[in-house]
N, C-alpha and C positions, 0 to 999 in steps of 0.2 A: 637574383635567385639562382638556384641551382637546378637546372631543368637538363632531364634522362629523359630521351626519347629512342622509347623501346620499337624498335623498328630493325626488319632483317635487313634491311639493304640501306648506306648512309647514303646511297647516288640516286636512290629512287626520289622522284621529284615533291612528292609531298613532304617527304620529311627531310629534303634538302631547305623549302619552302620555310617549315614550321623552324629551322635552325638559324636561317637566314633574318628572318626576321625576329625572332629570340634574340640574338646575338645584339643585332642592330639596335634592340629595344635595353641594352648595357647586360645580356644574363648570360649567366657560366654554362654552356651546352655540350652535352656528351649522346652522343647516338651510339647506343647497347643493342645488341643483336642477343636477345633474348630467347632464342632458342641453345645460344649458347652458354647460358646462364643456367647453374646451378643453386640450389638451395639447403642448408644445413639446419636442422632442427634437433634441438634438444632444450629442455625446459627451464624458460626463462632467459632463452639465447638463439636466435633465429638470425640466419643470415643469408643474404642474397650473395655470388659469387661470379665474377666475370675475366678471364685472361687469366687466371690464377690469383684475384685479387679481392677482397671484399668490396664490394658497392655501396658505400657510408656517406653521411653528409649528406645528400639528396631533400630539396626542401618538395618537388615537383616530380611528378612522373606522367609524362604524355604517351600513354599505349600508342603502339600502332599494329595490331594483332592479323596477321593473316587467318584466313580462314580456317586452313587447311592447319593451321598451330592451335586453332581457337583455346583446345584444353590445355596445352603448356603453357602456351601465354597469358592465359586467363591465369593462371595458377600463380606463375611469375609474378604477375599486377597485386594479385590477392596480397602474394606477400608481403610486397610493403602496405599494402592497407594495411596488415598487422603489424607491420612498425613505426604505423601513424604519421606515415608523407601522404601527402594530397596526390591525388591520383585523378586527369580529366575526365577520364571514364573510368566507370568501376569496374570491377570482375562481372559482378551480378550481371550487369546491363550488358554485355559482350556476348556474353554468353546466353541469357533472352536472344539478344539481336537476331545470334545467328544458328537458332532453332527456329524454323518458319510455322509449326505450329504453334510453339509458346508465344511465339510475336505477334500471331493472329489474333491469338487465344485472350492476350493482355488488349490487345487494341478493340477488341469487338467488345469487349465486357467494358471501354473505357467511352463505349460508343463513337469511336473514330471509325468512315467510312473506309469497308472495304468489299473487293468480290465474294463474292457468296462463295463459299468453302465448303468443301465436304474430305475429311483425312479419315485414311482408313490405311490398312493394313493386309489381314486374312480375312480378307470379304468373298464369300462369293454371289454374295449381293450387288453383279457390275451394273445390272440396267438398274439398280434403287437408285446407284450414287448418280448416274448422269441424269439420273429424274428430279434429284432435289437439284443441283446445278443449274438445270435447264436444259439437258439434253446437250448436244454436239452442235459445234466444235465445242470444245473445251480445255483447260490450259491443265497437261500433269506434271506434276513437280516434286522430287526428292525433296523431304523434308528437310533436309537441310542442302545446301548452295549457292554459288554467287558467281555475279557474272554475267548471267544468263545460263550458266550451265545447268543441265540436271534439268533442266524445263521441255516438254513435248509439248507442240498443239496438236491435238488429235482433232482432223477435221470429219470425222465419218464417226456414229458409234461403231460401225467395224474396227474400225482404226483405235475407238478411246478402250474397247475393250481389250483388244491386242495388246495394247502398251501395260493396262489397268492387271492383266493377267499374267504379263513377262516379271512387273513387281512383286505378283504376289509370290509366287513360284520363285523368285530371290529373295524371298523375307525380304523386302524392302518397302520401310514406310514413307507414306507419298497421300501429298495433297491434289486434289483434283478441284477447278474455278472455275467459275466461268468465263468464259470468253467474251472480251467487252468489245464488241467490234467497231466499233465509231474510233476505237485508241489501237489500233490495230498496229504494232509499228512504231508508235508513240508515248513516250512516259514525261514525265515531269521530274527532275530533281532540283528539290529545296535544301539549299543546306542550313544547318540549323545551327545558332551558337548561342547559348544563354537564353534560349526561349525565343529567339529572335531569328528571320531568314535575313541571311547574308550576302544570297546569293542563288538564283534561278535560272535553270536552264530547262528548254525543251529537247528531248533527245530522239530522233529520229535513224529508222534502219534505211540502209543504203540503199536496201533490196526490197525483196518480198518477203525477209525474216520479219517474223512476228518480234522479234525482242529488238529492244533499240540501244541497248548497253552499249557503251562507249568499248570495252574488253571484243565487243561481236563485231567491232567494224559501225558502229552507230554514229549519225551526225550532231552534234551541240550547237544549239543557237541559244543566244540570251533569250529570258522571257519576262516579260512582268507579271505575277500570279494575279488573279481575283484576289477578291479581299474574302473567299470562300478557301479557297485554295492556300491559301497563306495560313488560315484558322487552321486548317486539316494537318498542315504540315505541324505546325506548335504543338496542337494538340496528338498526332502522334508521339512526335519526341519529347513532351512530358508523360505518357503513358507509358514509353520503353524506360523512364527513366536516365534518358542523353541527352546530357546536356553540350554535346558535339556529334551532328550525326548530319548522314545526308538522306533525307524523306523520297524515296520513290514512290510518285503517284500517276494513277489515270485518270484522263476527262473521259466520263460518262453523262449520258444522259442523265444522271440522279443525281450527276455530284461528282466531286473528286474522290478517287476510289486507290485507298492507299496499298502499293505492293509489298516495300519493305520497307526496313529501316535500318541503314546502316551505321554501325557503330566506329568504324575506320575510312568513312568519306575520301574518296581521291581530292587531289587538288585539281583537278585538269581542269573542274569549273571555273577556274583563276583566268584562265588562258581564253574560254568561251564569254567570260563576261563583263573582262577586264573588273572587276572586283579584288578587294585585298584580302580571300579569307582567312589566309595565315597568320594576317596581323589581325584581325576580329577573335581567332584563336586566340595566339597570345594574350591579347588585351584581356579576356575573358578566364586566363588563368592565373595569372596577376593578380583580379579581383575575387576570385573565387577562393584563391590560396592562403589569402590575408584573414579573409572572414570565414575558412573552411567549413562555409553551406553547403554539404555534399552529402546529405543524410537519400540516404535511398528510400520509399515511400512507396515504391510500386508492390511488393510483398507480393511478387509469382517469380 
């Protein structure tokens, strides 16, 4: 096949990964830097554009969208969906991913565990929101980011108000959780491929940062899920609608309590778990491509 891997950087390792093994497995691989890609539209003739050249022939298109691109890249993706190539992830589900209310919003209503949530904006309702929560500490978070970035723990309600007050007074909308303290430091990432984990790892903070993001300085050890924990992860990444993604979750006392859901997964679990996920990718577009079962279902 003919596989485009829309990715800004061809030396970054995940999508060195997904090329290496593409190649290996006999397929024709081109890494497109999609923010430098243009699009021509007029009716009954759309075209994607790259170097000064059209971008034709393409049986596969494997996103790899930065955050900070999400709406160009998103856009770019779309486009060939309109020209009817197979696409690993869709536009639709990138763009869920990486809006944190709409991802909440889709996983709570699909009954996938997660922390209790309260999103607001121009409140000046601050003691309501920390009452439905649970009071302080509490986790605030920019509605949209990744990383760990954009995230406060407010340990004081002195503290959750200050922060809950400096957003509203920048128009900035923002989710306010609870704070699960027993995971304090600790998340879970599952990656997900076809309905299936690939691959698990615990990620722990170096320090006394509450976030264990591997971007914050975090450690990765292999882990083996529960067979509870394995359901939570499925079952979110068929609710976002990805069929490639990587499931961040916390162990609480109630359950595994899902944070997000990533639509452009790092490889660096490859390295923590000796697991092959880039050939579990490939493998999984291969099959997916043949019989183009990619109909989107989630309808938010």
């Amino acid at each position: 096949m003919r596989i485009v891997i829309l990715s800004k950087g061809n030396t970054n390792y995940s999508t060195l990964r997904l090329k290496e093994e593409a190649t290996k497995r006999g397929h024709e691989v081109r890494v497109i830097n999609y923010a430098k890609c243009f699009v021509t539209l007029e009716s009954g003739n759309t075209q994607v554009h790259y170097r000064g050249k059209q971008i034709r022939d393409v049986d596969v298109i494997i996103p790899r969208i930065a955050t900070k691109l999400t709406k160009y890249g998103s856009s770019i993706v779309r486009q060939f969906e309109t020209q009817n190539v197979f696409v690993a992830t869709t536009s639709i589900s990138i763009v869920r991913s990486r809006d944190k209310l709409r991802s909440m919003q889709i996983m709570a209503k699909a009954g996938v565990g997660i922390p209790k949530t309260v999103f607001a904006r121009e409140t000046a309702d601050f003691h309501g929101v920390l009452e439905q929560v649970g009071g302080a500490p509490v986790i605030i978070k920019v509605a949209r980011g990744t990383h760990g970035n954009g995230v406060v723990l407010a340990e004081t309600p002195k503290a959750a108000l200050a922060v809950m007050q400096a957003f509203y007074v920048e128009g900035v909308n923002f989710l306010v959780q609870e704070f699960i303290k027993e995971s304090a430091g600790v998340d879970i990432r599952a990656f997900v491929v076809n309905g299936k984990v690939v691959a698990s790892m615990v990620r722990q903070s170096l320090d006394d940062d509450f976030r264990s993001n591997l971007h914050q300085g975090g450690e990765g050890v292999s882990v083996k899920l529960t067979a509870e924990e394995r359901k939570t992860a499925q079952k979110a990444a068929k609710a976002m609608g990805l069929s490639i993604c990587g499931v961040d979750m916390m162990r609480s006392e109630r359950g595994p309590l899902v944070l997000e859901v990533n639509a452009s997964p790092g490889f660096a679990i490859e390295k923590v778990t000796g697991q092959n996920v880039a050939e579990k990718v490939i493998e999984y577009v291969e099959q997916a491509a043949k019989t183009r079962r990619r109909t989107d279902k989630v309808g938010a």
